[in-house]
C-alpha positions in Angstrom: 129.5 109.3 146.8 131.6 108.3 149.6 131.6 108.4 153.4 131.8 112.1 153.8 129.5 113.3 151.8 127.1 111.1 153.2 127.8 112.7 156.5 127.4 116.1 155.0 123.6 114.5 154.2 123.3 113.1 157.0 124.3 116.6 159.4 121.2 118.5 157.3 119.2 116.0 159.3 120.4 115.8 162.4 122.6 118.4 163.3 126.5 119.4 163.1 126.9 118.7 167.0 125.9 114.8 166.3 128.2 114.5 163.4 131.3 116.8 163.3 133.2 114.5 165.6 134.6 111.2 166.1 132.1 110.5 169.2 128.7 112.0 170.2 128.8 113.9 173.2 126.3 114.2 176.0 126.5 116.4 179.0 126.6 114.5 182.3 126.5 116.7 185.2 130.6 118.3 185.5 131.5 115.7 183.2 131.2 114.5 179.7 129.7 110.9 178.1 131.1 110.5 174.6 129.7 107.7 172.9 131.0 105.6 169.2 130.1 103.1 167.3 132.1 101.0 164.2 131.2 98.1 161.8 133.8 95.9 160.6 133.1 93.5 157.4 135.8 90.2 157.1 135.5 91.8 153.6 137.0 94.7 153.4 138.6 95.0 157.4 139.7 91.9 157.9 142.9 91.0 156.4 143.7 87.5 155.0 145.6 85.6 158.0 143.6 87.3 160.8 142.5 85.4 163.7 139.3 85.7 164.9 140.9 86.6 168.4 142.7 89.2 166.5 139.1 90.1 164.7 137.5 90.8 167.6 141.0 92.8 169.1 140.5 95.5 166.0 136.6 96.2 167.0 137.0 97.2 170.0 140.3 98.7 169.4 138.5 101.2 166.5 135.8 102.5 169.0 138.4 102.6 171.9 140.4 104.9 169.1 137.3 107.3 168.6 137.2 107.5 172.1 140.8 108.3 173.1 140.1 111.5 170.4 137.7 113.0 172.3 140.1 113.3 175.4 137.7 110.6 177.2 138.4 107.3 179.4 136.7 104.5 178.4 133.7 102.7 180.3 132.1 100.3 178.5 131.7 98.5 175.3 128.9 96.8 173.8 129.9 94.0 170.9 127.4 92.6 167.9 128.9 89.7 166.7 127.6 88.1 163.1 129.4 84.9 162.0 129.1 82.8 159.8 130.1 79.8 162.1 128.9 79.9 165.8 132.4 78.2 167.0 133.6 81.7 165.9 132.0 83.6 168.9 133.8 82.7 171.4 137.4 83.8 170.1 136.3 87.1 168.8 134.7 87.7 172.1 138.1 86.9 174.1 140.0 89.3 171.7 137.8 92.1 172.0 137.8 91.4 175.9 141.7 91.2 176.1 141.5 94.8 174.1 139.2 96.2 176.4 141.0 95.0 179.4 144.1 96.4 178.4 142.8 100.2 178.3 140.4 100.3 181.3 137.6 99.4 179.5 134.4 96.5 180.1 133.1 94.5 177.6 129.7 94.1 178.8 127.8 92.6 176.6 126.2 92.8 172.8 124.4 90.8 170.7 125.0 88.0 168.3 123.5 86.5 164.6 124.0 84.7 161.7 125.5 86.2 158.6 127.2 85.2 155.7 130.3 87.3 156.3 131.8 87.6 159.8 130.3 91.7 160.8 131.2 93.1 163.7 129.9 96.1 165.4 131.4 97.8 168.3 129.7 100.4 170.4 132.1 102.4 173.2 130.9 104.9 176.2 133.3 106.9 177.9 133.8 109.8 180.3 135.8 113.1 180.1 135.9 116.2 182.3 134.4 119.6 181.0 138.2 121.2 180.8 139.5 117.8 179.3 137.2 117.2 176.3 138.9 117.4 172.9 136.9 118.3 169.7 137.8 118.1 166.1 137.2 122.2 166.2 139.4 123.9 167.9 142.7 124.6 166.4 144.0 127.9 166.3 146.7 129.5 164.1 149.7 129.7 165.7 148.8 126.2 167.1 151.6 123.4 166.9 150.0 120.1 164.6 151.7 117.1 166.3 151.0 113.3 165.4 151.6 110.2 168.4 153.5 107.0 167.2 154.4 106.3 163.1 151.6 106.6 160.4 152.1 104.2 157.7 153.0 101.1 159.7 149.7 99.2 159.3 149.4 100.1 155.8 153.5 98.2 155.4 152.1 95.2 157.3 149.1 95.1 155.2 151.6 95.2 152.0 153.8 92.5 153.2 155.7 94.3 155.7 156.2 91.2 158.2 157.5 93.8 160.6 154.4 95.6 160.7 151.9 92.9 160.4 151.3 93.4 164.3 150.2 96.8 164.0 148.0 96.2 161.0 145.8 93.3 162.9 146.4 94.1 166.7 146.6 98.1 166.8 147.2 99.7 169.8 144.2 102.6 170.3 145.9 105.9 171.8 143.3 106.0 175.1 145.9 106.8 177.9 147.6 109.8 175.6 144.4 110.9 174.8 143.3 111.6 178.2 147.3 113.0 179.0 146.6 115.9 175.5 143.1 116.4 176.7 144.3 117.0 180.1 147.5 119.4 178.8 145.2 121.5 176.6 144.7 120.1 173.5 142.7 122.7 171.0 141.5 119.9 168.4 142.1 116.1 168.1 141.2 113.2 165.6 142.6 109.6 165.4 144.1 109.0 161.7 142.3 105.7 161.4 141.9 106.7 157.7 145.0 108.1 157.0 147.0 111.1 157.7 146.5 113.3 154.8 142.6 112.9 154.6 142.7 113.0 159.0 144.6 116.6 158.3 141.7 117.8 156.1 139.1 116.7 158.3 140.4 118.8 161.5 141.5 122.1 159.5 138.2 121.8 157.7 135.8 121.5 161.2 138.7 124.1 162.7 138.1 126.4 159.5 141.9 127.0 159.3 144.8 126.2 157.4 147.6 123.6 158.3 150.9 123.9 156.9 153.2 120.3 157.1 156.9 119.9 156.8 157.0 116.4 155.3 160.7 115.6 155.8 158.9 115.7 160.0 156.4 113.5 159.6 157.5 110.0 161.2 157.5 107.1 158.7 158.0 103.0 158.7 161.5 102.3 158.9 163.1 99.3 156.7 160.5 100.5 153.2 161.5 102.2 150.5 161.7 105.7 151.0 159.1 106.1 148.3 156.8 103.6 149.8 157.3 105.2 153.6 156.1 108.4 152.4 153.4 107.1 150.6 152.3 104.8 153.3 152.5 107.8 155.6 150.8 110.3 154.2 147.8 108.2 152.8 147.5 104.3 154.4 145.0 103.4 156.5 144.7 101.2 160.0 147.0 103.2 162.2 145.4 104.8 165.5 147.6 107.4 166.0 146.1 110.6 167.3 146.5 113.7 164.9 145.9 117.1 167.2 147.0 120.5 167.7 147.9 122.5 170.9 149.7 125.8 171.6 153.7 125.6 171.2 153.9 126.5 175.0 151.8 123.0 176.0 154.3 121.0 173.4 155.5 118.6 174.2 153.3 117.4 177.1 154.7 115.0 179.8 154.4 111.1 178.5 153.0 111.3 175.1 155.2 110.3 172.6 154.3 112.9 169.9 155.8 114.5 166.8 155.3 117.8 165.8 154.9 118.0 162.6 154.0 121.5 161.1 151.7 124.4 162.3 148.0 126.2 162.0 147.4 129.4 159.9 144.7 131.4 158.9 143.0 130.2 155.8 141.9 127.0 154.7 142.8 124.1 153.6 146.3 121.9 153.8 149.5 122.1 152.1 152.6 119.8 152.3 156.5 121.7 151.9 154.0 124.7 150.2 152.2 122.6 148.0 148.5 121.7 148.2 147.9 118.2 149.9 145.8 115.8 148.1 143.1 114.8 150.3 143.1 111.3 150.3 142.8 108.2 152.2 140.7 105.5 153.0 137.2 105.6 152.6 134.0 103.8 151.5 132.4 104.8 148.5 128.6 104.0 146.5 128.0 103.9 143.1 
């Protein structure tokens, strides 16, 4: 079983409203409160060569990420911090301030224990208007799909791409276009945290439509194998790119940095160049 179809379990229990997108979302008066949370493991998150600086950078970075999809500002974030050596605290802490601080956000606070692998767990609030509030359902056909920034860099730096090894361990969380595509009109919107391909899926599927993709669009790492770069950018993981759709009329909107990279149809599912996409990405799995 892996990650999704535990969600699928998970939604029978409490409800598709709590689970179909990358934040919960509360009413607050004529605005919105979305709220996210992400655990990290030195395990399988961290890679080898990562500061702790740059550990703590990456947690807040991912909720900041799930934020930004939703449209939203950040507020707040709360950080729980298990190390393995207490001297590790206070450089984690610093990172995931410095990444907070650079997107508007406060860190304000957490909690803190013992474990025998360094776990992190980051917990974001933010706040969107009514009309600027992005979900994953949305898209309609005739929509434009659009990507921001290159997917497939942090999976290069994470296979010994030197070039890229800043985007794999200090990625940059798309909160300020977020708000600018939310603002524009934006019909659905997801970060690609876990890839592109398996990021495509997930918003036709909660859309219940069909996304078509030219692949010679899509934006790739430059200086890799061509064979590689496609790979990398259909199916690597780490990048915080935001995957959305909006009507060809609101593309491209004013300060985003975004590629357009096919369109929405009637139907289901997603095809590359015609051809059924393999949904795949990263994603944790139980025996």
């Amino acid at each position: 079983m892996d990650d999704r179809a535990l969600v699928k379990a998970i939604r029978a229990i409490i409800g598709s409203d709590a689970t179909d997108d990358d934040c919960a979302v509360i009413e607050d008066g004529e605005n919105y409160l979305v709220m996210s949370t992400d655990m990290l493991h030195e395990t399988t998150d961290f890679p080898k060569g990562i500061t702790d600086y740059e550990c703590g950078w990456m947690a807040a970075a991912v909720t900041l990420s799930d934020v930004a999809s939703m449209g939203a500002a950040p507020i707040a974030l709360l950080l729980a911090v298990g190390v393995d050596r207490a001297e590790r605290v206070e450089e984690i802490t610093r990172g995931a301030d410095a990444c907070c601080r650079a997107y508007g956000c406060r860190l304000m606070g957490g909690d803190m224990d013992a474990h025998s692998e360094c776990t992190l767990v980051s917990s974001g609030l933010g706040r969107v208007s009514r009309d600027g509030l992005v979900r994953r359902r949305g898209a309609q056909p005739g929509d434009v799909v659009a990507i921001t920034g290159i997917p497939g860099r942090a999976q290069a730096g994470l296979d010994g791409y030197p070039e890229y090894w800043k985007a794999l361990i200090t990625p940059r969380p798309g909160v300020f276009e977020g708000q600018a595509l939310g603002r524009a009109g934006a019909t659905a919107m997801m970060d690609v945290s876990d890839g592109l391909s398996i990021s495509l899926h997930d918003l036709a599927e909660a859309s219940g439509v069909r996304m078509d993709v030219d692949e010679a669009a899509i934006p790739r790492p430059g200086g890799v194998p061509a064979e590689d770069a496609a790979r990398y950018a259909l199916f690597g993981g780490g990048d915080f790119g935001l995957l959305f759709t909006c009507p060809e009329d609101v593309f491209p909107v004013a300060g985003v940095d975004a590629t357009c990279i096919g369109r929405v149809a009637e139907g289901e599912g997603v095809y590359l160049d015609g051809e059924p996409l393999a949904k795949a990405g990263y994603a944790h799995y139980w025996e």
